[in-house]
N, C-alpha and C positions, 0 to 999 in steps of 0.2 A: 388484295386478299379476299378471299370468296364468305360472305359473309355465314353460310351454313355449314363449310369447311371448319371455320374459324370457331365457330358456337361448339360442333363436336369434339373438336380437340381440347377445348378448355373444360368442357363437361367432362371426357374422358379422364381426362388429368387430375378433374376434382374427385373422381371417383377415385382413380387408382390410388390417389392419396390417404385418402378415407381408408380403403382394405389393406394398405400399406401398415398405416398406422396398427391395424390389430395383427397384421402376418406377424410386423417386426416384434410385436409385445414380448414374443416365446409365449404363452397363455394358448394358443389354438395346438391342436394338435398336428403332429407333423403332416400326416395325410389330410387335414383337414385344410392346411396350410398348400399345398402343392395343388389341391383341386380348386382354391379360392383362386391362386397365380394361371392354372391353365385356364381355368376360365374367365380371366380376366383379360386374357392373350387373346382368347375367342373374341368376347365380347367389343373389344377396341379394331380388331383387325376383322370384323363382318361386317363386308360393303352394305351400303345402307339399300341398295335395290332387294335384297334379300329377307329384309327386314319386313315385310309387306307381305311376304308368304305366307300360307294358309297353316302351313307349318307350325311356324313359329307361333303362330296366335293359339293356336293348340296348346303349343309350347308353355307360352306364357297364361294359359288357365290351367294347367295342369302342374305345373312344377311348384307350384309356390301351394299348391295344398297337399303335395307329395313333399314337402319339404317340413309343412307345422305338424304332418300325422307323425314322419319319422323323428324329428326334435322331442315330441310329444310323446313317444315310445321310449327313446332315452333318458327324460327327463322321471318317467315311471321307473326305471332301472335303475335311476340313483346317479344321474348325473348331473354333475353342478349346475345350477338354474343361469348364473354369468355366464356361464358357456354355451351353454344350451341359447340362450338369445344372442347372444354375440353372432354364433354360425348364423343363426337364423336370419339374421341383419345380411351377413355378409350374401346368404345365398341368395336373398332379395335382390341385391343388388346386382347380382351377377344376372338374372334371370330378367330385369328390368334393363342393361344393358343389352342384352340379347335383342329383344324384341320391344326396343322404345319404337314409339311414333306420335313424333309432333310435341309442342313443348309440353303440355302436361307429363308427360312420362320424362322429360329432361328436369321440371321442379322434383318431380318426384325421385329421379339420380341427385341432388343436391341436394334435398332434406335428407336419404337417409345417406351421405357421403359427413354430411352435420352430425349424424349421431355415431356413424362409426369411428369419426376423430374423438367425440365426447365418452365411449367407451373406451377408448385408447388412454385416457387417463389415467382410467381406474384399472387397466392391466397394464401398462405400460410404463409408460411416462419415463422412458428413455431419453439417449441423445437420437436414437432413430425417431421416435416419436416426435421430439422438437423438430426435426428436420422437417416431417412430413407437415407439421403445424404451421412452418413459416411459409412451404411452400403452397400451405391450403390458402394462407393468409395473400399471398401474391396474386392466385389463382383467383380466389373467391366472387372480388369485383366484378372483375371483367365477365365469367360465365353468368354469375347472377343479373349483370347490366344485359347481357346478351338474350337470356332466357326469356329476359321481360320482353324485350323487342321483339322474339319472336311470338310470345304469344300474343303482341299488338297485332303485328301480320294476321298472324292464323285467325284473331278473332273480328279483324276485318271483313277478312274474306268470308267467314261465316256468315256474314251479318249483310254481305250483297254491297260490300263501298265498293266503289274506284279509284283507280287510280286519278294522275292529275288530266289524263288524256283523256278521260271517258272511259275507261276498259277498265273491268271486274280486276281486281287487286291479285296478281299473276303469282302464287306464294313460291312455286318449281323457281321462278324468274329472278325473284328478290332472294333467294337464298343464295341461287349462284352468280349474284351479282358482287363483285367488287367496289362498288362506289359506298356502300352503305356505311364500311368501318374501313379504319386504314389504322398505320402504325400509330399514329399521334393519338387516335383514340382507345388503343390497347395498353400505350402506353399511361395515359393519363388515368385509365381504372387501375392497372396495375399500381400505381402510384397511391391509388386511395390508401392501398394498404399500408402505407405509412405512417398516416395520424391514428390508422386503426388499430396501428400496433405502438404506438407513442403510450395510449390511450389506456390499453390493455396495460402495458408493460408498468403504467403508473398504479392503475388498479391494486395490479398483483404486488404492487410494492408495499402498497399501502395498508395491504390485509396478508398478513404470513400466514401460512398453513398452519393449524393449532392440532392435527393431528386427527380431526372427526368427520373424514372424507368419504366418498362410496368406496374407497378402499376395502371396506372391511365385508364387501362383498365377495371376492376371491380368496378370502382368507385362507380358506379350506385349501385353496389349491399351493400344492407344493412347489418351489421351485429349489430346493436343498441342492445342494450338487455335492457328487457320491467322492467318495475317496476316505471316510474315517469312519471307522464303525466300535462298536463296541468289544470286535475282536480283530484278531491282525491271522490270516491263514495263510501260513508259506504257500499254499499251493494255489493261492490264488488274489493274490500282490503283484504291483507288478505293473498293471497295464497303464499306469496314469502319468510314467515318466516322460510320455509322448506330448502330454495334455497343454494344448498353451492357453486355456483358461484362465482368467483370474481368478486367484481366492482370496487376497486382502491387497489393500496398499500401503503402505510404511512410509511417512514423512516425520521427518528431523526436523528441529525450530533449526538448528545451523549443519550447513554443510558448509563443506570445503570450497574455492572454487572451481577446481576440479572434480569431482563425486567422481569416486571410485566408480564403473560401469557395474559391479557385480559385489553384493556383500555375503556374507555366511553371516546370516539370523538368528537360526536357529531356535525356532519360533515354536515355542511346547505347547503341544494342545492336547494329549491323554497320555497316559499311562497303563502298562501292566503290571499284575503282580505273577501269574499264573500261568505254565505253560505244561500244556497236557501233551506233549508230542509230535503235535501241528502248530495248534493256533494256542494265541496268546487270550488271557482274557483276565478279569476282575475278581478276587472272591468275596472285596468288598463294593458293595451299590449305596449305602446310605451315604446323606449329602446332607449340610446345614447351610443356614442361611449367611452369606458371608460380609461379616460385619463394615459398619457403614462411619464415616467419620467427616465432617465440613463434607458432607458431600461426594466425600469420594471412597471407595471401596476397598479397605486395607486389606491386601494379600500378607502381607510380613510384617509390618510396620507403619507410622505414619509418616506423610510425606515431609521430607527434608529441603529445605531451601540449595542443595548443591542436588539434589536428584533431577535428572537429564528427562525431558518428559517427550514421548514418541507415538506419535498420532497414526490409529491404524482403523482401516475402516475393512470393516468384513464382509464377504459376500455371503450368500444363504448358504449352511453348508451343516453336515450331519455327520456324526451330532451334534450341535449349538454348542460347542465348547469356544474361548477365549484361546487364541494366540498369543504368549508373552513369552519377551523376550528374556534372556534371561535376569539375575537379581532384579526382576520385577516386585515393587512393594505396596504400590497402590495404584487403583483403575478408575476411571472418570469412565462410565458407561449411558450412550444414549442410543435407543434405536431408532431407524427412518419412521419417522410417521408417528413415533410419540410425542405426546403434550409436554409441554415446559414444565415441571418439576413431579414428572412420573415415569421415570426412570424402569430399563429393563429390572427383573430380579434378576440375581446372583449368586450361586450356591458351589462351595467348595467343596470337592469331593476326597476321597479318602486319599488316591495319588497325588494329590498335589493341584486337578485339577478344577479349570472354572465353569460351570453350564450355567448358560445365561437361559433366560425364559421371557421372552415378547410377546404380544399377540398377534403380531403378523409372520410373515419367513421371510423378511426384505434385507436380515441381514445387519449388522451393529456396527457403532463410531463408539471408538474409545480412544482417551488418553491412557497411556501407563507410562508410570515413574518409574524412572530405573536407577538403582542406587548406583553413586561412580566414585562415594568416598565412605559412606557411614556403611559399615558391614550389616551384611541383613540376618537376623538369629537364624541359631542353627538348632530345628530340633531333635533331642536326642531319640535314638530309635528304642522302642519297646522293644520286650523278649519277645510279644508275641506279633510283632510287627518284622521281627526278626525271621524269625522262624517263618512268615510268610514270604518274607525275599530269600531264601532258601531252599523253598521248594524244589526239587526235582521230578522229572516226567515218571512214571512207575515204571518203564517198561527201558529207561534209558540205557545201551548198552555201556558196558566196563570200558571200553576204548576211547567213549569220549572222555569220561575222567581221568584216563591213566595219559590221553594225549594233552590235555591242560597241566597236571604235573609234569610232561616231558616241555612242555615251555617256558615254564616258572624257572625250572630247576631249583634250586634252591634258597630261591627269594623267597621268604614270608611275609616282605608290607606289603599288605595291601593293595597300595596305590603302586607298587612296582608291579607286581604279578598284572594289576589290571594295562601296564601300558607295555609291556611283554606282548602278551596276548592280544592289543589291540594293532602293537604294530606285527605279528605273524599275519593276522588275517589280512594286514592292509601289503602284505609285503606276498605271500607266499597263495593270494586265492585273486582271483581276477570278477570282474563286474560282468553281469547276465542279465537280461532281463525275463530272455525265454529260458530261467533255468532247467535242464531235467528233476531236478530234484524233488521238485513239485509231486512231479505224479509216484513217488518212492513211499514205500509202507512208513520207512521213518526220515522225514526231508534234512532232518538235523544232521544225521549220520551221513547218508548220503550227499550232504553238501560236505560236510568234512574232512571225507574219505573216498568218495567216490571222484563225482563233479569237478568239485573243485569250483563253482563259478555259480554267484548268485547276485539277486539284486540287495536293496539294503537290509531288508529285513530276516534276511539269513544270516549275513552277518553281527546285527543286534542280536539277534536269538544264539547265535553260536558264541558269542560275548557272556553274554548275559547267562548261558546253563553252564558255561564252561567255568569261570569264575564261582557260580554258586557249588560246584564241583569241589569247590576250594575252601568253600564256609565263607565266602562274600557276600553278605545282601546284593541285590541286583534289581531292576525292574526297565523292561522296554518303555518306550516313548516313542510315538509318532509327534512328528511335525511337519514345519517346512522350516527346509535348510536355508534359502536363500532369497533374494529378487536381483533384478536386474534394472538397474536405474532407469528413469526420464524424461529425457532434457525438458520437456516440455511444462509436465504435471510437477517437475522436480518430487518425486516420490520413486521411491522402491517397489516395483512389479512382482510380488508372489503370484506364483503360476499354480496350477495341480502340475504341474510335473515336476515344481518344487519339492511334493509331498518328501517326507525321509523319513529314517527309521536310526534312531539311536540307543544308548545303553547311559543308566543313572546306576552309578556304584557307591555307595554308602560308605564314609573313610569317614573314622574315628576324628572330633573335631571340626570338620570340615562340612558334614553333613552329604548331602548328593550332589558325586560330581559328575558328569556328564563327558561320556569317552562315544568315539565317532570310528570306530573298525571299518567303515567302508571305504574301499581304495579312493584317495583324492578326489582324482583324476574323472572320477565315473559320478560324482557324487551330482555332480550339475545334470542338469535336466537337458533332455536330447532332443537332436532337431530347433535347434533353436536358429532364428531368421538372423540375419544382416545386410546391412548395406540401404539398398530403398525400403525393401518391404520392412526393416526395423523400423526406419523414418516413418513410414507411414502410420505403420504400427501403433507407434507412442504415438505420433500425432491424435489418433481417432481417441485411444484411450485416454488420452489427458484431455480430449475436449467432452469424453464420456463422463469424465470422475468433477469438471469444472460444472457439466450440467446436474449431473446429479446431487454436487454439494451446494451450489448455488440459486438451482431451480427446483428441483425434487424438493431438496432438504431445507427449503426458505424456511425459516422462523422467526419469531420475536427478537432473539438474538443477533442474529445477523441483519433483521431490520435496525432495531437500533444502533450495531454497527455502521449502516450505512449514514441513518441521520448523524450520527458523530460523526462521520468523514466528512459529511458535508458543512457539518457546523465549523469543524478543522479549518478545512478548503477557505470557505466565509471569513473567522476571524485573522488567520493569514493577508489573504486579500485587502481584509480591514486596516489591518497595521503597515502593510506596504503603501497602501492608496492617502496621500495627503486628503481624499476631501473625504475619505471616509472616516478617517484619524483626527478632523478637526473638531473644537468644542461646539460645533453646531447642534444643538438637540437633535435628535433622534427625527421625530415627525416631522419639522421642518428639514431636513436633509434628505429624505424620503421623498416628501414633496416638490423639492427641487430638482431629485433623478426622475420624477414620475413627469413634472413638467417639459424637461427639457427633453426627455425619449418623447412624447408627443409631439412637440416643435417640432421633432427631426423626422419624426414619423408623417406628422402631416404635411412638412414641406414635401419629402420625397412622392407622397402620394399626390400632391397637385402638379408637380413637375411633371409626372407620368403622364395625367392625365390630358394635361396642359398640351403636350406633343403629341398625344395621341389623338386624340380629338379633332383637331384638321384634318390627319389622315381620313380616320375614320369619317368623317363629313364630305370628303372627298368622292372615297369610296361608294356612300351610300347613295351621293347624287349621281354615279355615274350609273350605279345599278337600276336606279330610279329614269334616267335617262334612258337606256336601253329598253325598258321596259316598255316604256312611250312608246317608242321607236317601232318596236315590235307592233304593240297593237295597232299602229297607225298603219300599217303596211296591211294588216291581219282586214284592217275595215275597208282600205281598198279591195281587197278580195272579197269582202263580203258584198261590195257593191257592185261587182263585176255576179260576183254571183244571184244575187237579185235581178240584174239586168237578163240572166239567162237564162231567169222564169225557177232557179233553184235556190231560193231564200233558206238559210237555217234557221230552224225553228230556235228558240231562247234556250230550252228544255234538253237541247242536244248538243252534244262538246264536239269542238270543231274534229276532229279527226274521225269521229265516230260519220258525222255528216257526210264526206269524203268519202269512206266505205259503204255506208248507202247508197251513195253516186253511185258509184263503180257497182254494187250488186245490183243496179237498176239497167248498168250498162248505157251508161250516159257516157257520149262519145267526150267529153274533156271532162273524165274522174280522176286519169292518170295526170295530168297536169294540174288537177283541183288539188288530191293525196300527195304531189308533190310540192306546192305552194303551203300547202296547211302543215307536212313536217316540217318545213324551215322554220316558218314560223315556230312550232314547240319548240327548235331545237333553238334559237333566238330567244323566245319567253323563258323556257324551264329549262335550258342543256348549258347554259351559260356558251350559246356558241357567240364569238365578238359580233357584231352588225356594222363591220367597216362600210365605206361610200361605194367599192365597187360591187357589194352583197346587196344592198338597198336599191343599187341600180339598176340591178339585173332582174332582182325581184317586183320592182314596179314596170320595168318593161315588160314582164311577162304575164302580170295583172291587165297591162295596158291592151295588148295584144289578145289576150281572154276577155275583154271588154268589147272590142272591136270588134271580135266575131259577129256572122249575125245568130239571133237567136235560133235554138234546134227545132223543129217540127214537131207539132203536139204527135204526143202515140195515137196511135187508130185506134176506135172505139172498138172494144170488146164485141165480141158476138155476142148474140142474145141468151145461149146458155149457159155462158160464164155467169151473167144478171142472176140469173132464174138461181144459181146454187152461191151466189157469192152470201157474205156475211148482208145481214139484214139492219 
C-alpha cells in the first residue's frame, strides 16, 4: 500500500465524517447541506496534481474571506450565531480539502474534522451521529499516526538530511512507496481505538448528563414537525397520510407473545369546540396549571395499583400537546435534556387537553396510567359549556339538518342517533384524500351531497354538525389512530400518517364518548412498506430509539440502574461460587484472588518470554552476522579502490562516491556503482548474502584489484589555471 495513497484516504475519511456528522444533524439547511456533500465529492475526488495550480492557491485565499464576509452579513440579518459558525466550519473544510499541500494543511483537515464531530453534539447527537463517532474513533489513529510521519518526512527534507544512501531525503519517493506502512500497521492504529473507546465509554458512564450542555445554544432553532395546529381546515388536511415519519413511540410493560402487527390507539392530542363553515377552532384558550401528586400529574384521578402504565416518548411536534390514550388518569412527564427533579410544566386546557412547556423542542418521555378497573369521574356538562358544543355554522344550509333527521328517523337517545349516523357515513361515503370538496364555497355540503368522498376530517366535521343539528353536544379531536409494531424496539411506531380525526359526543352519564365515522378500511395510513424494507426499517429505528434512550437520554437514573445490575450480577455470582460463599473474611479473600491472578499472570508472562527469547537471540545474531558480512566485502572494495589511486573520502557515503566516479568518467564507475549497490542492498535492503553472492562479489573486487592502475589526466592548459578557483 502506497504510503501517501494511504495518508489521503484516511484524512479524506476523517473529514467526510466530521461534515457527515453536522449534514446528518437536520440543524443545516437543506441547500446548505447539498453544497457541503457536492463539494465534499469535489474535494475527495481532485487528483492531487491539480492541487498545485495557481488557481486553486487563488482559490484558497480567496474563498475563506468570501465566506467570513457572507456568514458575517447573515449573522447581521438575524441569523442564528450555531449556525452561522457551524457553516462556516464546514466551508473551511471544504475549501482546505480543495487546495491542501503537504502535511500542515492535512493537521489542519483533522483539527477542524475534531470540531465538526464536537459540534455535532450539540445539533445532533443521533444514531447517525454515533455512527459517524465510532467511525471517527476507528479512523482517528491511524491518519493522525500517519500525519505525524509525514511531516517527519517533509521536515527532513527542509532541513537538507539524507537519506541512508547519501541522497537528499526524496519526499515524491517516500510517499509512493509501499514499504513504509502495510496492513499490520493500519491494523494495529486501528485497534488503538479500542482502549480509546473502553476508556471513553467508562467516562461517559461514570458522569450522566445532568441536563446543562452547549445544548441550549440551538435552542431557538425549531425542529417541531407540522401536522396539528390550533385549527383543523377541510380544505387543506390531508397531505400527511402519506408521511412515514415518526411522531411517538408506545411501549407496554406486557405483551403478548405474539404482538398484534397493528393496534388502534387512538391517541387524543386537541380538541374543538367551534366550526365556522370550513375550519374548526377553539372559543376557549385559557389553561391552568395541571395539578401535581407523589410526582405524578393527575389528569382524572390518582393512580391505582391495577392501572396499566404505557411508556410513550414524543417527537418535537406542534403544538406541544400530550398524546393519551384513552381513560388516561395520570402522567409521569420528563423531557430530553432536563435535570433530575425539574420536570416539563403542564397545563390543561379547556377540551380536555395537555400542553406541556420545556426549554428545548427535543420532544417529551412520559408514563401514563390507564385505568382498566376503577371508572375514571365523569364531569357533568354546564349550560354554558352546553350551548358551546352546539353551536352551528351561521350560514349552514336546511339540507344538512333535514338529512340528519332522515337518518335518526325516529330514534331520540342519543347514543343511537350518534351510531346511526356514524354507521351512514362509514357505509354510504367512501375515503379521499384529494377530496374536491375542499375547494367548494361550503366543503360541509358539498362532501355530503355532492362528492361523496373525503378524508377524515370531513367526516368528524359531518358527524360532529350533523348530530349538533339534533341538540347533541359534540366536539372534534385530532390524533393518531394507530402504530405498527417492532419486533426489534418491541414498541408501537406512530407515524404522521397516523394523524386522524375523530368525533366526542357527550351522552348523559357517561360523559364523552368517542365515535370514528371514517370508513374502516381507509383509516390506516397509506403506502406503507413490507417485506425487507419493513425489516430494515424497524431495524434502524429500534437501534435509533436504544441510542437515544440509552445514550442521548443517559442520566443519574439509569446510572444507578446500571450499578444495581452489576451489584445483581456480583451477589449472584457470590452465592453460586463455594469460595466466594465461604466464612473467609472479606480482605483476606480478596487477597487470595489478588495473589493467585498474579501467579497465573506471571507464570504466563515468563512462559512467553522464556520461548521467545532464543528465537529472538537467534534472529538478532543472524542480522548482526550479515551485517559483518556486508561490511567486510564493502572494505575489500574500498581497498581495491585505494589501490586505483580513488580512496573515499570518510565525509562521503558510499554511493554518493560511485556517482562522482562516473561524473568524472572514470573508466571502472560502472563496475564501482554496481559493487557499492549490492552492497546497500546486503546492508539496508535485507537482501540474504548466501556463499554463491559473496563469491562472486569478491571475484569481482578481486578482478578490480588486479587491474592496473589508470593514467593520471593531462594537466590542464594554462588558461584553465589563470581563471580556475584561487
Amino acid at each position: 500500500m502506497r504510503f501517501g495513497l494511504v495518508h489521503r484516504v484516511m484524512t479524506d475519511a476523517l473529514a467526510a465524517l466530521g461534515l457527515l456528522s453536522l449534514i446528518t444533524s437536520g440543524e443545516l439547511a437543506q441547500w446548505v447541506s447539498v453544497l457541503l456533500v457536492v463539494g465534499l465529492l469535489v474535494a475527495i475526488l481532485l487528483p492531487e496534481r491539480f492541487q498545485d495550480r495557481l488557481i486553486l492557491r487563488q482559490l484558497g485565499l480567496a474563498t475563506p474571506i468570501l465566506l467570513l464576509v457572507t456568514q458575517a452579513v447573515r449573522l447581521f440579518l438575524g441569523a442564528p450565531v450555531l449556525s452561522i459558525a457551524v457553516e462556516l466550519a464546514a466551508g473551511l473544510q471544504i475549501v482546505r480539502l480543495v487546495t491542501r499541500r503537504g502535511a500542515a494543511h492535512d493537521q489542519q483537515v483533522i483539527v477542524l474534522a475534531l470540531l465538526h464531530l464536537i459540534a455535532g453534539t450539540v445539533l445532533g447527537s443521533g444514531l447517525a451521529y454515533g455512527l459517524c463517532f465510532l467511525g471517527f474513533l476507528v479512523v482517528a489513529p491511524g491518519a493522525l499516526t500517519l500525519s505525524h510521519l509525514r511531516r517527519e518526512v517533509e521536515g527532513n527534507y527542509r532541513q537538507g538530511a539524507r537519506d541512508r544512501t547519501g541522497l537528499p531525503v526524496d519526499v515524491p519517493r517516500i510517499l509512493r512507496s509501499r514499504r513504509v506502512i502495510g496492513r499490520q500497521f493500519l491494523l494495529f492504529t486501528c485497534l488503538l481505538s479500542v482502549p480509546i473507546f473502553i476508556f471513553t465509554a467508562l467516562i461517559f458512564l461514570m458522569f450522566p448528563r445532568v441536563g446543562l450542555s452547549l445544548m441550549m445554544l440551538n435552542s431557538g432553532r425549531s425542529e417541531r414537525m407540522v401536522g396539528f395546529s390550533d385549527r383543523v381546515d377541510l380544505g387543506g388536511v390531508g397531505t400527511l397520510r402519506s408521511d412515514p415519519t415518526i411522531a411517538l413511540r408506545v411501549s407496554y410493560d406486557e405483551l403478548p407473545e405474539d404482538p398484534p402487527p397493528r393496534l388502534a390507539l387512538y391517541l387524543r392530542g386537541t380538541a374543538f369546540d367551534q366550526y365556522d363553515g370550513r375550519s374548526w377552532s377553539r372559543t376557549e384558550t385559557h389553561r391552568t396549571p395541571t395539578p401535581r401528586l407523589s410526582g405524578n400529574y393527575v389528569l382524572t384521578r390518582a393512580v391505582n395499583v391495577t392501572d396499566r402504565r404505557i411508556r410513550i416518548e414524543l417527537m418535537p411536534i406542534d403544538p406541544p400537546v400530550l398524546f393519551l390514550p384513552p381513560d388516561a388518569v395520570a402522567v409521569d412527564l420528563m423531557a430530553q435534556g432536563e435535570r433530575a427533579g425539574s420536570p416539563p410544566a403542564l397545563f390543561t386546557g379547556p377540551e380536555g387537553e395537555f400542553k406541556y412547556h420545556t426549554r428545548d423542542e427535543r420532544g417529551v418521555q412520559y408514563d401514563v396510567w390507564v385505568s382498566t378497573e376503577v371508572p375514571v369521574p365523569v364531569r357533568e356538562l354546564s349550560a354554558v359549556d352546553r350551548a358551546r358544543y352546539l353551536t352551528l355554522p351561521p350560514n349552514l344550509p336546511p339540507r344538512v339538518a333535514a338529512l340528519a333527521r332522515r337518518w335518526v328517523g325516529a330514534e331520540t337517545s342519543p347514543l343511537e342517533q350518534a351510531r346511526l349516523i356514524e354507521r351512514q357515513l362509514r357505509t354510504e361515503y367512501s375515503y379521499d384524500l384529494a377530496s374536491p370538496s375542499g375547494a367548494a364555497e361550503d366543503p360541509l355540503d358539498d362532501f355530503l351531497f355532492e362528492s361523496k368522498r373525503g378524508h377524515c376530517e370531513y367526516y368528524s366535521t359531518a358527524m360532529a354538525v350533523l348530530l349538533r343539528t339534533l341538540s347533541v353536544p359534540t366536539r372534534n379531536v385530532t390524533g393518531f389512530i394507530g402504530g405498527s409494531y417492532n419486533r426489534f424496539g418491541r414498541f408501537y411506531a406512530v407515524r404522521q400518517g397516523d394523524a386522524h380525526s375523530w368525533v366526542e359526543v357527550y351522552l348523559e352519564g357517561r360523559g364523552w364518548v368517542r365515535f370514528d365515522p371514517t370508513p374502516p378500511g381507509n383509516a390506516t395510513p397509506r403506502g406503507d412498506l413490507g417485506g425487507l424494507l419493513t425489516f430494515v426499517r424497524d431495524l434502524m429505528e429500534a437501534s435509533s430509539q436504544r441510542w437515544n434512550r440509552h445514550v442521548v437520554g443517559y442520566d443519574l437514573q439509569q446510572q444507578l440502574g446500571i450499578l444495581s445490575s452489576i451489584s445483581r450480577a456480583y451477589s449472584e455470582a457470590r452465592s453460586r461460587s463455594k469460595l466466594l460463599s465461604s466464612p473467609i473474611a472479606a480482605p483476606r479473600r480478596l487477597a487470595l484472588l489478588l495473589a493467585g491472578a498474579l501467579l497465573v499472570g506471571g507464570a504466563l508472562v515468563y512462559l512467553r518470554r522464556h520461548r521467545a527469547r532464543p528465537r529472538r537471540a537467534r534472529d538478532d545474531a543472524g542480522a548482526r552476522l550479515a551485517m559483518r558480512r556486508a561490511a567486510t566485502l564493502y572494505e575489500q572494495l574500498e581497498t581495491a579502490l585505494t589501490r586505483r589511486g580513488v580512496p573515499r573520502p570518510l565525509s562521503v557515503p558510499p554511493l554518493r562516491h560511485a556517482e562522482q566516479l562516473a561524473a568524472l568518467g572514470h573508466p571502472d564507475a560502472d563496475e564501482i556503482i554496481a559493487l557499492t549497490q549490492l552492497y546497500l542492498e546486503v546492508r539496508f535492503g535485507g537482501r540474504p548474502l548466501d556463499a554463491p553472492l559473496a563469491q562472486s562479489f569478491h571475484q569481482r573486487v578481486k578482478a578490480l584489484h588486479q587491474l592496473p592502475p589508470p593514467p593520471p589526466p593531462a594537466a590542464p592548459p594554462p588558461e584553465a589555471h589563470a581563471h580556475g578557483p584561487q
